[in-house]
C-alpha positions, 0 to 999 in steps of 0.5 A: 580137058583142063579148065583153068580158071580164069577160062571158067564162065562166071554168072551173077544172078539176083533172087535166083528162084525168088530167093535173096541177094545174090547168087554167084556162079562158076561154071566149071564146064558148060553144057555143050562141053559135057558129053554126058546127060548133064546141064550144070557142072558149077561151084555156087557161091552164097554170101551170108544172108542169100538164098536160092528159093524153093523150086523142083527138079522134075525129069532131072536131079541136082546133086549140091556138095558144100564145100565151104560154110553153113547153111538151111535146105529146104529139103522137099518141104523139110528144113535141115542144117548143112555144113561143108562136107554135106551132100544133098540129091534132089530129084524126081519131082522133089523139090529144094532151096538153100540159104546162107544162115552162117558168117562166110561164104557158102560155097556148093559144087552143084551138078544137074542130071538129065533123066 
């Protein structure tokens, strides 16, 4: 299957998960098209100075690969600078947030998997 562009889904969420501003999703391909255990497939996008607040992942894990700019995780209780070629897992429980700390744009590929 080829997903083109302008066919991708695309959100806008504000204070997602308590954080700040605005959170903009891409979602590349939607649950119900994903014939593996997996709920999210999406390019998150963060201007400088939004976030996503803190929250677990219980009976699942959320995989963030940043593509673009810089960031803060909240990595289960402990803060970690990230920059684009990082990668973050967080799951079984384990909790996470991430913000925007840089001057552009912080893009993350995001993917959900179900236990």
């Amino acid at each position: 299957m080829i997903r083109r562009a302008e066919e991708m889904l695309q959100e806008v969420r504000e204070k997602m998960r308590g954080g700040n501003g605005k959170v903009e999703i891409l979602h590349i391909f939607q649950r119900h098209e994903l014939g593996g255990n997996a709920r999210l497939c999406a390019k998150i996008t963060l201007q400088p100075g939004c976030s996503i607040g803190f929250h677990n992942h219980d009976d699942e894990e959320e995989v963030f690969y940043i593509i673009r700019g810089k960031g803060t995780v909240n990595d289960d209780g402990r803060e970690e600078a990230v920059e684009a070629g990082d990668a973050i897992l967080t799951g079984g429980g384990a909790g996470h947030g991430i913000a925007n700390t840089g001057d552009e744009p912080l893009e993350i590929m995001a993917m959900i998997l179900l236990y």
